[in-house]
N, CA, C and O atoms as CSV, one atom per row, in Angstrom:
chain,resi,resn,atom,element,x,y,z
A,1,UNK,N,N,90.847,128.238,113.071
A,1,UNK,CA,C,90.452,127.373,111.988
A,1,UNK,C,C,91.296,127.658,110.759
A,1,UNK,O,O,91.909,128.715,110.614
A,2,UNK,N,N,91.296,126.776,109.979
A,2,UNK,CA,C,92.168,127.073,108.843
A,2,UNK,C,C,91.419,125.990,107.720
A,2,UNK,O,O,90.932,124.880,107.939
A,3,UNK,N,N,91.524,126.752,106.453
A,3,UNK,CA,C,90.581,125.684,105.482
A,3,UNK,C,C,91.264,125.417,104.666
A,3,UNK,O,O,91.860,126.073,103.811
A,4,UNK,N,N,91.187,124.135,104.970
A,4,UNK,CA,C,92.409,122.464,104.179
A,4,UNK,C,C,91.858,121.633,104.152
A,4,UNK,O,O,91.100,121.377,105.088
A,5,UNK,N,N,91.953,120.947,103.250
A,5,UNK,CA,C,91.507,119.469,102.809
A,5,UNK,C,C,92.036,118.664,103.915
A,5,UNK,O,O,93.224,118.878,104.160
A,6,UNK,N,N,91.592,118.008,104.462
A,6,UNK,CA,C,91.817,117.232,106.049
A,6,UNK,C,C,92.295,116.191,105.388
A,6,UNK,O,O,92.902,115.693,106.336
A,7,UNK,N,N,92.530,115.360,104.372
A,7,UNK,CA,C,93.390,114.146,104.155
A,7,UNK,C,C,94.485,114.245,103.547
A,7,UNK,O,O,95.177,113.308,103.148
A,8,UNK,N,N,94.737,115.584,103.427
A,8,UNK,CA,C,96.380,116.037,102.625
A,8,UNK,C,C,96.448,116.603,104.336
A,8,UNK,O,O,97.200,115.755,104.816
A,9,UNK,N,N,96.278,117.041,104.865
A,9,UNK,CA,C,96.543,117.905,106.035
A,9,UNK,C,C,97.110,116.471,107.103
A,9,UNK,O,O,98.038,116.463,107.911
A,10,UNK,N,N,96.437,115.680,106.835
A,10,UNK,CA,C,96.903,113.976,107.284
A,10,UNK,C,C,98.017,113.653,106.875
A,10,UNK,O,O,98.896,113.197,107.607
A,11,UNK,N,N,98.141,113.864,105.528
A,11,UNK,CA,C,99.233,113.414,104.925
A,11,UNK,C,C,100.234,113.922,105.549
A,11,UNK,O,O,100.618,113.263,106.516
A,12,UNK,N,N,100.933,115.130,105.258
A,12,UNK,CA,C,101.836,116.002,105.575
A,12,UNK,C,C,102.333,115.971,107.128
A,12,UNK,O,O,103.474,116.042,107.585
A,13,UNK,N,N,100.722,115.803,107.955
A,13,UNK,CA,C,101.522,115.491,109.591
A,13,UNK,C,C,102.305,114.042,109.419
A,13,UNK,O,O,103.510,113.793,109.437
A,14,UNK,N,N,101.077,113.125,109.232
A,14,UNK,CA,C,102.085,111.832,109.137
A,14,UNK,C,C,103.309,111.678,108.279
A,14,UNK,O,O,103.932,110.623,108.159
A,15,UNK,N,N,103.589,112.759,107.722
A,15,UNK,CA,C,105.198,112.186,106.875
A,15,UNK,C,C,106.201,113.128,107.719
A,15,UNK,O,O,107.395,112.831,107.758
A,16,UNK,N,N,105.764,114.137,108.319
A,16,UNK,CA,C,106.691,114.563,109.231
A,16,UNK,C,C,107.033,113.966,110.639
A,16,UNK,O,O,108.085,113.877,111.270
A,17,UNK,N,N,105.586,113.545,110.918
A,17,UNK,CA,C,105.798,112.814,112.105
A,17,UNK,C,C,106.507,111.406,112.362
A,17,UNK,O,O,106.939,110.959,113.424
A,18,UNK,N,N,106.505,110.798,111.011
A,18,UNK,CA,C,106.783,109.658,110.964
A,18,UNK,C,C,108.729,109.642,110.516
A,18,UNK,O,O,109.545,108.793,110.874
A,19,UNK,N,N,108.897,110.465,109.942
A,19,UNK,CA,C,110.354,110.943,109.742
A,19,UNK,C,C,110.679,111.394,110.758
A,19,UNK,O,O,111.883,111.189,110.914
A,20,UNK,N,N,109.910,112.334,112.211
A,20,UNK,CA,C,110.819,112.280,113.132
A,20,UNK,C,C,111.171,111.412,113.938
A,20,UNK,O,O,112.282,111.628,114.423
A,21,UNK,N,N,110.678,110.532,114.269
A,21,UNK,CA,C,110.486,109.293,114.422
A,21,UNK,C,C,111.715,108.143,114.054
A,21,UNK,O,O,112.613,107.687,114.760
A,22,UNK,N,N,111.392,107.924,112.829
A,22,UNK,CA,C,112.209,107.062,112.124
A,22,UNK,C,C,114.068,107.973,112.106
A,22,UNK,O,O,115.014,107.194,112.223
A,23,UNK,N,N,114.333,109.155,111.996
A,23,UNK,CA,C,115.308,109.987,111.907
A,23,UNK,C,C,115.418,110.253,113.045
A,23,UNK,O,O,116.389,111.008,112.989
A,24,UNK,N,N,115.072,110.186,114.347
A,24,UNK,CA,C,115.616,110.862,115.747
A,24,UNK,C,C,116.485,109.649,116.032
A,24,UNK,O,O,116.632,108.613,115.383
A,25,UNK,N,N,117.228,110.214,117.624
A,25,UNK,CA,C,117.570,109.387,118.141
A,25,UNK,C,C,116.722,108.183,118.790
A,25,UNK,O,O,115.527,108.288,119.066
A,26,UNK,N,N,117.446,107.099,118.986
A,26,UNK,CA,C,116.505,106.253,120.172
A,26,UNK,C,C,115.993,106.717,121.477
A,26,UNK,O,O,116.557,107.679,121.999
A,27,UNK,N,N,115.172,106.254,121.962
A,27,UNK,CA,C,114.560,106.955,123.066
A,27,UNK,C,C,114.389,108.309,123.153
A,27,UNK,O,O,113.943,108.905,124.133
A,28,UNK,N,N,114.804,108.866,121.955
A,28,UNK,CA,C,114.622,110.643,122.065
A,28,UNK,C,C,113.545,110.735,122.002
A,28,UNK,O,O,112.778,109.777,122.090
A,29,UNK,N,N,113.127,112.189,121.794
A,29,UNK,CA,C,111.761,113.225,121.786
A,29,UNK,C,C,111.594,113.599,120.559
A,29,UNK,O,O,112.493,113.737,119.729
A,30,UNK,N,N,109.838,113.867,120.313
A,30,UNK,CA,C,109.557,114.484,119.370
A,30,UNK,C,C,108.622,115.238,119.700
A,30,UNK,O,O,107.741,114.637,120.316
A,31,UNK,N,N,108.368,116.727,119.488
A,31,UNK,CA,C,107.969,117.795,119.668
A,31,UNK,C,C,107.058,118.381,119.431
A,31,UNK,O,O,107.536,118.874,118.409
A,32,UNK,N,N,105.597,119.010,119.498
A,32,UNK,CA,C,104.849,119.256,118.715
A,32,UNK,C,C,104.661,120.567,119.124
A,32,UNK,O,O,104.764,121.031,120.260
A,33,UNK,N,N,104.343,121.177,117.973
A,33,UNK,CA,C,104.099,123.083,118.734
A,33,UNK,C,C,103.162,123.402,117.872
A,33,UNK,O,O,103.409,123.235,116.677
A,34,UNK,N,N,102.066,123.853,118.220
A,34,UNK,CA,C,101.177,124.413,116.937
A,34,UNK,C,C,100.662,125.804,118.014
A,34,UNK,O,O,100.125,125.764,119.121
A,35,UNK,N,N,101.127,127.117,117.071
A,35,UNK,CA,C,101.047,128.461,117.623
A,35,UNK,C,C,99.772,129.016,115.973
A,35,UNK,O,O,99.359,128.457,114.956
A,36,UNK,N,N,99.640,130.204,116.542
A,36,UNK,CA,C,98.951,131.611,115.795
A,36,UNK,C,C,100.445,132.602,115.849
A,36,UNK,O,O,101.175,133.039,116.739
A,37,UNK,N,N,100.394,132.658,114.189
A,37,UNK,CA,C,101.361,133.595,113.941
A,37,UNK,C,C,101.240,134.876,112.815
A,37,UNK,O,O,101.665,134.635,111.685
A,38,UNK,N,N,100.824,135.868,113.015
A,38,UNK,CA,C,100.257,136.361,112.200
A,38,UNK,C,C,99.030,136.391,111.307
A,38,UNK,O,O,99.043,137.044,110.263
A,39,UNK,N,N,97.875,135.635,111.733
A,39,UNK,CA,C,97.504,135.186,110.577
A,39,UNK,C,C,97.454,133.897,109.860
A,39,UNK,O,O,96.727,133.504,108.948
A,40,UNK,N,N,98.397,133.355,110.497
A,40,UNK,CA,C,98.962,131.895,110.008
A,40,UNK,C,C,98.664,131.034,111.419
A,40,UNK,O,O,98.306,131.480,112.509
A,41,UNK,N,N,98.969,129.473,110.976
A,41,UNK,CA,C,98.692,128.661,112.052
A,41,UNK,C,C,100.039,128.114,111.843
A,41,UNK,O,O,100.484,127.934,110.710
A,42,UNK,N,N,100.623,127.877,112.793
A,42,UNK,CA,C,102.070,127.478,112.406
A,42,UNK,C,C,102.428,126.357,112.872
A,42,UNK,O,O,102.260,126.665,114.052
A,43,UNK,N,N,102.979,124.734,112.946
A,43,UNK,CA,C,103.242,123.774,112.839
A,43,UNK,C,C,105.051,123.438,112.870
A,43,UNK,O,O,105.945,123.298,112.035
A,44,UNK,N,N,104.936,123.421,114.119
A,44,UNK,CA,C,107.024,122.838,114.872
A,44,UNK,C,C,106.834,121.780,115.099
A,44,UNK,O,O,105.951,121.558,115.928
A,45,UNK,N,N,107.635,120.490,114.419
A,45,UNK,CA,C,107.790,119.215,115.101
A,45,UNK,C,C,109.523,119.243,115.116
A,45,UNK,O,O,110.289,119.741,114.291
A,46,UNK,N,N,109.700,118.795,115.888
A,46,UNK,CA,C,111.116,118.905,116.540
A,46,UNK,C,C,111.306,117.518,117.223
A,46,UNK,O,O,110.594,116.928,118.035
A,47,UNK,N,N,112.888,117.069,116.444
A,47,UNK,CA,C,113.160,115.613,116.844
A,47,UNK,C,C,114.417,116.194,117.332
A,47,UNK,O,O,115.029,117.182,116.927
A,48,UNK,N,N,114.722,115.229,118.457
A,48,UNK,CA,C,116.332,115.247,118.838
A,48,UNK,C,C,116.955,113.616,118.342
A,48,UNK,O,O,116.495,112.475,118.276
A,49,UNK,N,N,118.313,114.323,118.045
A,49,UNK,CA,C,119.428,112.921,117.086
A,49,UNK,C,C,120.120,113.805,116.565
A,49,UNK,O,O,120.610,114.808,117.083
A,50,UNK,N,N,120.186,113.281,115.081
A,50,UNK,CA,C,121.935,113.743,114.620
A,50,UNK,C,C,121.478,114.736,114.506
A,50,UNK,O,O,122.064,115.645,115.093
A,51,UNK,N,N,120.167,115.111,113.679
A,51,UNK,CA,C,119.808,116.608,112.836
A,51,UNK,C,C,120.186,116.446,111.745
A,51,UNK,O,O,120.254,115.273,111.378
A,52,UNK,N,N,120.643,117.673,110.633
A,52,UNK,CA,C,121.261,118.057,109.764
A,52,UNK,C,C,121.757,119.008,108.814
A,52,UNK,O,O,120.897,119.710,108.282
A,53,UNK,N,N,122.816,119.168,108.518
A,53,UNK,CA,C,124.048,119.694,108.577
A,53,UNK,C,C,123.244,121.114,107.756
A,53,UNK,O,O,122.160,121.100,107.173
A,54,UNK,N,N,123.984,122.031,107.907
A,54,UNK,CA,C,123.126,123.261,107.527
A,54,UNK,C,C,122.979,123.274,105.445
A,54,UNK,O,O,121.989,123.519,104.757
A,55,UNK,N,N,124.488,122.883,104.992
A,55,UNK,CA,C,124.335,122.707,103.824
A,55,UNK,C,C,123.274,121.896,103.231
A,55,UNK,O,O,123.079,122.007,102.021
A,56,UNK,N,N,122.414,120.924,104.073
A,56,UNK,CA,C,121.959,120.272,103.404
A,56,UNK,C,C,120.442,120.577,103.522
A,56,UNK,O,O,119.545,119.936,102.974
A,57,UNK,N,N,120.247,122.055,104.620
A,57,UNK,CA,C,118.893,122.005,104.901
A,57,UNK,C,C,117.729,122.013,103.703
A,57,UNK,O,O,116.704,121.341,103.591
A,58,UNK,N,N,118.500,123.393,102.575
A,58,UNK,CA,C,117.546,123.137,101.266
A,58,UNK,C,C,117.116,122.252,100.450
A,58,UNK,O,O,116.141,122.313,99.700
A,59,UNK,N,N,118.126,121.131,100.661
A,59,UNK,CA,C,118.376,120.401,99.420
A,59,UNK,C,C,116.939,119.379,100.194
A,59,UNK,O,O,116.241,118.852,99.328
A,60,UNK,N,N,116.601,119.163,101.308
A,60,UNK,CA,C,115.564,117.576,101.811
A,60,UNK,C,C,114.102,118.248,101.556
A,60,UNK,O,O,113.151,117.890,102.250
A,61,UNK,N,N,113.949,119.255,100.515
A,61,UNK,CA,C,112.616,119.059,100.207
A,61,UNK,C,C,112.578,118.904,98.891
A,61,UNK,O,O,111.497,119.067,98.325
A,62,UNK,N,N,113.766,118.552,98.124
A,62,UNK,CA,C,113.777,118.195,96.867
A,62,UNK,C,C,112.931,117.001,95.929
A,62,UNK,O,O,112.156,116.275,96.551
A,63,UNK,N,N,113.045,116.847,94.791
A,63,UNK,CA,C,112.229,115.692,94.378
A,63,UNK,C,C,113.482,114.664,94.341
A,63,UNK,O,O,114.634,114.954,94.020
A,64,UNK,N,N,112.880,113.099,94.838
A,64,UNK,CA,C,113.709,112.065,95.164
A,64,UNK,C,C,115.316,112.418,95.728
A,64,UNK,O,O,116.319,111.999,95.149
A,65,UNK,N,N,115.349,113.329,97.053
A,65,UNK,CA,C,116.337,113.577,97.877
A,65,UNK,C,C,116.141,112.405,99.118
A,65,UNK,O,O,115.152,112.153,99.807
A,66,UNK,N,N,117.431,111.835,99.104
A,66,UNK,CA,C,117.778,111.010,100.214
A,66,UNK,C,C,118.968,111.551,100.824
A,66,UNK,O,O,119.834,111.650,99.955
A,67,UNK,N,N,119.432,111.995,102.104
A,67,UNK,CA,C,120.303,112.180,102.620
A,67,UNK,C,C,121.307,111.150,103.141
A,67,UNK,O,O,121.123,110.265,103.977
A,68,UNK,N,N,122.479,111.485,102.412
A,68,UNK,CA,C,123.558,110.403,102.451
A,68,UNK,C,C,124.254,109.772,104.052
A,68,UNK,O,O,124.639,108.664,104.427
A,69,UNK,N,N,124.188,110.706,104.487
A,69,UNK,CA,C,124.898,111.031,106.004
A,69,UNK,C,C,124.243,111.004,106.828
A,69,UNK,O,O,124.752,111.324,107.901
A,70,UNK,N,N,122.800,110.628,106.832
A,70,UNK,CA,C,122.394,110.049,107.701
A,70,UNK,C,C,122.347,108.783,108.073
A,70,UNK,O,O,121.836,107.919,107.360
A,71,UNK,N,N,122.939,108.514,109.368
A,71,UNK,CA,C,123.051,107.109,109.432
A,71,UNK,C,C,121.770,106.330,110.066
A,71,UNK,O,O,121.831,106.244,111.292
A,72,UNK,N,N,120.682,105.778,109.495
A,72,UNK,CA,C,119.838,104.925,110.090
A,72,UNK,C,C,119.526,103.613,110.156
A,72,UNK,O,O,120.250,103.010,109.365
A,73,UNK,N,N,118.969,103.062,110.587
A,73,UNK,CA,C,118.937,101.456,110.406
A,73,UNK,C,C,117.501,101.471,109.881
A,73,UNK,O,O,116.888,100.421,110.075
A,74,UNK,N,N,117.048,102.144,109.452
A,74,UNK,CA,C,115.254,102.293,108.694
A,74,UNK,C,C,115.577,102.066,107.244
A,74,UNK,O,O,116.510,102.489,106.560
A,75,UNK,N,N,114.531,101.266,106.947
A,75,UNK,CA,C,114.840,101.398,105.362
A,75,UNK,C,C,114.469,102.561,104.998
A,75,UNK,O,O,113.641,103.353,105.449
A,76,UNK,N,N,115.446,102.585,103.799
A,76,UNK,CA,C,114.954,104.398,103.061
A,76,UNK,C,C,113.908,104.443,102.232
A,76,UNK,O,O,113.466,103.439,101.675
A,77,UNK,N,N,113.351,105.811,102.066
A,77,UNK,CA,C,112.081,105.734,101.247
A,77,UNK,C,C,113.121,106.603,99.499
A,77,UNK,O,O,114.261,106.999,99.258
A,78,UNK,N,N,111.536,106.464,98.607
A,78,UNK,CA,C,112.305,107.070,97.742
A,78,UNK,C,C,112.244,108.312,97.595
A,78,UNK,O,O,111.783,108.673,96.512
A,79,UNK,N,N,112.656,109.380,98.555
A,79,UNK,CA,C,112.868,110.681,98.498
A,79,UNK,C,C,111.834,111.609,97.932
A,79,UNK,O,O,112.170,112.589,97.267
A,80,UNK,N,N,110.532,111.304,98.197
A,80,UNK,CA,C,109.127,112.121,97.705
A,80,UNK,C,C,108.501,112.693,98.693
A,80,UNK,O,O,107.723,113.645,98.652
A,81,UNK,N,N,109.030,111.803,99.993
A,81,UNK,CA,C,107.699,112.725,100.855
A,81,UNK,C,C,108.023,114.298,101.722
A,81,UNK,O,O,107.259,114.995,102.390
A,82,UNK,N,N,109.181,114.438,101.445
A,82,UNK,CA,C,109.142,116.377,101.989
A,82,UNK,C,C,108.483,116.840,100.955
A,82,UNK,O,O,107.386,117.395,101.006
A,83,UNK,N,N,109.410,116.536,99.570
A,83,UNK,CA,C,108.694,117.117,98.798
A,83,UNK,C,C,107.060,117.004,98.129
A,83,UNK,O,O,106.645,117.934,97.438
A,84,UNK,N,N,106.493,116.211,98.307
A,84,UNK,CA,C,105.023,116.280,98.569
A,84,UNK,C,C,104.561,116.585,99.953
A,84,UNK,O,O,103.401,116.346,100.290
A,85,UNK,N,N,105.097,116.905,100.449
A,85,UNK,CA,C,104.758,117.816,102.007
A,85,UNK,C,C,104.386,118.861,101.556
A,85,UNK,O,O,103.298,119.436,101.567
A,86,UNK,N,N,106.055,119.263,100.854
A,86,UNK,CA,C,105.792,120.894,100.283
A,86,UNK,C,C,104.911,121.007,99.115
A,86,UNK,O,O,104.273,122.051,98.979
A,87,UNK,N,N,104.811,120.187,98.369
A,87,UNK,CA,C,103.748,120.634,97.650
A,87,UNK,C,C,102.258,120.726,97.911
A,87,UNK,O,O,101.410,121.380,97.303
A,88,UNK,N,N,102.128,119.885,99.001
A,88,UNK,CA,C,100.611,120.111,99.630
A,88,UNK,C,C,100.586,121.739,100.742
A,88,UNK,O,O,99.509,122.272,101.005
A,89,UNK,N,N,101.647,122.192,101.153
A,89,UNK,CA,C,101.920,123.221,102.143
A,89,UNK,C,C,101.289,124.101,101.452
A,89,UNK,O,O,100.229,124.699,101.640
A,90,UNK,N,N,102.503,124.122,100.152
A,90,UNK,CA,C,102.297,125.350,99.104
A,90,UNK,C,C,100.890,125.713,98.746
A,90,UNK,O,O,100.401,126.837,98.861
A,91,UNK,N,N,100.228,124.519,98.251
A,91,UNK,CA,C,98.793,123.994,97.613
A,91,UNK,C,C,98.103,125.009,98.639
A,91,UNK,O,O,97.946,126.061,98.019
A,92,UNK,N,N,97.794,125.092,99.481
A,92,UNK,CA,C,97.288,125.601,100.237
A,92,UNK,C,C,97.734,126.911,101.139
A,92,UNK,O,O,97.420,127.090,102.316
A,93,UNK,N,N,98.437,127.677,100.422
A,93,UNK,CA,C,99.097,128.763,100.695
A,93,UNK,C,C,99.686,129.577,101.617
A,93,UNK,O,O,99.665,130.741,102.016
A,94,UNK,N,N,100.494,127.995,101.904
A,94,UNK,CA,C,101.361,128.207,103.036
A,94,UNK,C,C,102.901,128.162,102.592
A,94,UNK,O,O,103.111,128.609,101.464
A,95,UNK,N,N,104.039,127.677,103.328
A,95,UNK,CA,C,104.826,128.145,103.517
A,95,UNK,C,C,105.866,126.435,104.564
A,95,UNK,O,O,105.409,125.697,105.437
A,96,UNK,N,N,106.946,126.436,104.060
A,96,UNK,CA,C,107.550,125.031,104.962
A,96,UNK,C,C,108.978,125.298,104.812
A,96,UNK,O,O,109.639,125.364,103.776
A,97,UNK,N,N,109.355,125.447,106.089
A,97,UNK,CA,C,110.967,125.464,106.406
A,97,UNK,C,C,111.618,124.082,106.945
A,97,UNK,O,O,110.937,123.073,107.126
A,98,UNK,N,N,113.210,124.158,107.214
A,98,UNK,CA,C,113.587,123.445,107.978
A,98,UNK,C,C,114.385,123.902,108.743
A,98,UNK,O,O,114.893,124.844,108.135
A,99,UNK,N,N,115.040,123.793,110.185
A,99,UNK,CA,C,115.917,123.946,110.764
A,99,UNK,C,C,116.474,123.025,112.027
A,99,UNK,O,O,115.869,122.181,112.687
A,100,UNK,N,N,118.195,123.609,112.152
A,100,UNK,CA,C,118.551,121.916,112.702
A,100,UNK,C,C,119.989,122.597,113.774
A,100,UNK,O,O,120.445,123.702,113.481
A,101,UNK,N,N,120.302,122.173,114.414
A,101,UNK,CA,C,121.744,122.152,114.975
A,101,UNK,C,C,122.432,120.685,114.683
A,101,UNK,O,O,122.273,119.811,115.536
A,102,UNK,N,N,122.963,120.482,113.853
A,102,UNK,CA,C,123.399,119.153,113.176
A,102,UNK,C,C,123.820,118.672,114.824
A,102,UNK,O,O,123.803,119.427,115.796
A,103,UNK,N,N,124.164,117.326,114.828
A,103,UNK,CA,C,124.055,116.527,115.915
A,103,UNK,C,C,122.821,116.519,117.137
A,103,UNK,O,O,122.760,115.640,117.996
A,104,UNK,N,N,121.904,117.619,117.040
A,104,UNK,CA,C,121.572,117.877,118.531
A,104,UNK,C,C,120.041,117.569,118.045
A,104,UNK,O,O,119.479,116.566,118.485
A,105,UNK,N,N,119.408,118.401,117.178
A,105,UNK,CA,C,117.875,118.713,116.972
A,105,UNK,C,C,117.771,119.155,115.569
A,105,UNK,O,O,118.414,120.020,114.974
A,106,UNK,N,N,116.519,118.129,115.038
A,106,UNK,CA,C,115.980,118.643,113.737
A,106,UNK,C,C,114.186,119.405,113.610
A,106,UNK,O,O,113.117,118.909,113.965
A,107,UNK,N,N,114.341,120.111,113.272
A,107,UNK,CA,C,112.612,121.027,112.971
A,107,UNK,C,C,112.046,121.190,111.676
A,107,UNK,O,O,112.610,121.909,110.850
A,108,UNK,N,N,110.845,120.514,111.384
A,108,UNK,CA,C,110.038,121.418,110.467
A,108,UNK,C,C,109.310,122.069,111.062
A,108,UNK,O,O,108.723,121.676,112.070
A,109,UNK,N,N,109.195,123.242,110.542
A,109,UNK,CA,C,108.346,124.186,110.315
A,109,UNK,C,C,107.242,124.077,109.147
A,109,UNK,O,O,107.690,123.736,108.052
A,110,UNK,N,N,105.995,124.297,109.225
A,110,UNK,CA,C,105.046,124.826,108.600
A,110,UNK,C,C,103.776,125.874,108.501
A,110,UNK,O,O,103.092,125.582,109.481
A,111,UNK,N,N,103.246,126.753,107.926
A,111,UNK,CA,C,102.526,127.689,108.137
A,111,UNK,C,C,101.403,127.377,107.053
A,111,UNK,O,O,101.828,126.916,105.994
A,112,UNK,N,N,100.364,127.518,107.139
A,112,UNK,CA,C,99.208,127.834,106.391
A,112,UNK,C,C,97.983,129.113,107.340
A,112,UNK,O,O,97.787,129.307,108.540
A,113,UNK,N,N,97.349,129.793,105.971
A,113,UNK,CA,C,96.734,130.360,106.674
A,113,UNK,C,C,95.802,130.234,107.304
A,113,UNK,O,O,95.169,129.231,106.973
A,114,UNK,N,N,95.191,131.023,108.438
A,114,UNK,CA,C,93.946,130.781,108.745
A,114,UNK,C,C,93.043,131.575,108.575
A,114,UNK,O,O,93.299,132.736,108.258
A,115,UNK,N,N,91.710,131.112,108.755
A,115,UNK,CA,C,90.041,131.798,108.490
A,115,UNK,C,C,90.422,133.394,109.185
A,115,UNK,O,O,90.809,133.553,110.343
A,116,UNK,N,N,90.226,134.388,108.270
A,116,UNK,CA,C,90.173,135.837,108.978
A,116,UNK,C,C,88.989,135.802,109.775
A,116,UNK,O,O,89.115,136.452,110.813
A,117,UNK,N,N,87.712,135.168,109.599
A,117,UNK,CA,C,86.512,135.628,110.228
A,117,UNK,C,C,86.795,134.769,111.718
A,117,UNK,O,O,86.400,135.221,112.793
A,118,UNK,N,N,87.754,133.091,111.562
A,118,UNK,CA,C,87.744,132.857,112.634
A,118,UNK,C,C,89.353,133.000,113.650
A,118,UNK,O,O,89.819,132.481,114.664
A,119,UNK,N,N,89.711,133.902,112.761
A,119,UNK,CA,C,91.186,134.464,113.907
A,119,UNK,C,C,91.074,134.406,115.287
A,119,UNK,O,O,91.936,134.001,116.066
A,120,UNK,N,N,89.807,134.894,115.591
A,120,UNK,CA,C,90.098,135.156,117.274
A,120,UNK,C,C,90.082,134.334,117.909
A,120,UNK,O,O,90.619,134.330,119.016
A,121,UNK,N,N,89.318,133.163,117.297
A,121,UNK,CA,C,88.671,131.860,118.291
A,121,UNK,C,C,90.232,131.331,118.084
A,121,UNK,O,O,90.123,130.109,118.186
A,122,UNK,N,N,91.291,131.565,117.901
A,122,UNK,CA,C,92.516,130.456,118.192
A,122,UNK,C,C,92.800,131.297,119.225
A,122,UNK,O,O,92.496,132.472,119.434
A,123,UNK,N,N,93.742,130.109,120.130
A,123,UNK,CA,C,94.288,130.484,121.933
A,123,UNK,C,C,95.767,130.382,121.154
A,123,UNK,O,O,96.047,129.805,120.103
A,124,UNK,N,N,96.509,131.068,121.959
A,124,UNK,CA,C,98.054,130.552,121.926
A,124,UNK,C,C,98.181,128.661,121.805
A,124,UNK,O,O,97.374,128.023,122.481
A,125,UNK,N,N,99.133,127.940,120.998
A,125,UNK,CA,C,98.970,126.852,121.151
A,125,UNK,C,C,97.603,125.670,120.607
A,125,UNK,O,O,97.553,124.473,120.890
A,126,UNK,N,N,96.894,126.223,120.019
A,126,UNK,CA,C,95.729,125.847,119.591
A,126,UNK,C,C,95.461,125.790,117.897
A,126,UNK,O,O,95.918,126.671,117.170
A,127,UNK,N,N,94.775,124.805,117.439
A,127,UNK,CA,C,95.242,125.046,116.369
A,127,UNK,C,C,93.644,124.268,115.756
A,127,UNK,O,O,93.719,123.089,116.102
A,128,UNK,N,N,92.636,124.444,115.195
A,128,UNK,CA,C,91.371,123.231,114.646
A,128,UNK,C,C,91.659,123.493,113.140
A,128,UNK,O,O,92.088,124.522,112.618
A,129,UNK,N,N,91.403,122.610,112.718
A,129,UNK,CA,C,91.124,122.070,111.480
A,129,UNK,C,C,89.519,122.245,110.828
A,129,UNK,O,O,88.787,121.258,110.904
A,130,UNK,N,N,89.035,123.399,110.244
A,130,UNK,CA,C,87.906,122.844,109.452
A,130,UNK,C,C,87.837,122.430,108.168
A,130,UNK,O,O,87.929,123.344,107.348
A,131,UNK,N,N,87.759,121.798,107.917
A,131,UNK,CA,C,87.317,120.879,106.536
A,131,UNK,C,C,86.582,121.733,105.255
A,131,UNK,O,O,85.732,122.615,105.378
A,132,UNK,N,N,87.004,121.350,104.333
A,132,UNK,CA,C,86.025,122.634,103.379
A,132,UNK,C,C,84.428,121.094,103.077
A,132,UNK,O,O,83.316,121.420,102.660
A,133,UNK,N,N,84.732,119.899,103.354
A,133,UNK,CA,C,83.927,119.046,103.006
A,133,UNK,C,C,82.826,118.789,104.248
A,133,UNK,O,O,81.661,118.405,104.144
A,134,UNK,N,N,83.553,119.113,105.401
A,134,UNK,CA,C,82.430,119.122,106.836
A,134,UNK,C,C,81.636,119.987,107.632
A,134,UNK,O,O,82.078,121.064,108.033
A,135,UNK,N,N,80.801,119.694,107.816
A,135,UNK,CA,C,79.525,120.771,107.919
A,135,UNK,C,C,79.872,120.965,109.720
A,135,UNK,O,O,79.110,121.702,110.346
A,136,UNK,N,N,80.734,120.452,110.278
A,136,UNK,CA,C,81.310,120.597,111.463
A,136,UNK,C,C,82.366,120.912,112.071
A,136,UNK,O,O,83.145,119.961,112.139
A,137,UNK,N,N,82.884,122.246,112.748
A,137,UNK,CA,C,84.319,122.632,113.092
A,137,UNK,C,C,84.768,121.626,113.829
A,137,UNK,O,O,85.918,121.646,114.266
């Protein structure tokens, strides 16, 4: 379990999910990994396509960052939603990377923590959501 506001926790999947998506290749894959890492609940979505280029990994959680070199046929957004990713990650005292092999595969990473009292109840691969607003895990 991990305690997050479940409609920012919405947010943040759907803007990653929806960027891998819109940013992969055609007919490619998109990835989902949710592990126990320390303490943390950790969050891999992984698209295959161009990726991107290592110089530019810091710069796509910036405020209004659009990446030039990517070539898509999607319309572009205006460069807010990593960075309100990361600011909801942070908000909740976690933690958001990126990593890529330019041409091949792109990854976010994310971590937030989870409930110490309910550490054990996560399996490898497992990941629940409780709500600080729901009276139900």
């Amino acid at each position: 379990y991990v305690n997050a506001d479940e409609e920012l926790l919405k947010i943040v999947l759907v803007n990653i999910l929806s960027n891998a998506v819109k940013y992969g290749e055609e007919n490619g894959k998109v990835e989902v990994v949710v592990t126990d890492r320390d303490g943390f609940c950790r969050v891999s979505i992984t698209n295959t396509g161009i990726g991107v280029p290592k110089e530019e990994l810091l710069k796509i959680f910036g405020k209004f960052t659009r990446l030039d070199f990517q070539e898509s046929q999607c319309s572009r957004g205006a460069g807010l939603g990593l960075y309100n990713t990361q600011c909801i990650i942070e908000h909740h005292g976690g933690k958001i990377w990126a990593e890529s092999e330019y041409g091949k595969w792109f990854r976010i990473n994310f971590e937030i923590p989870l409930l110490l009292k309910d550490v054990q109840k996560i399996q490898s691969g497992d990941c629940l959501v409780e709500t600080q607003n729901s009276s139900t895990p």
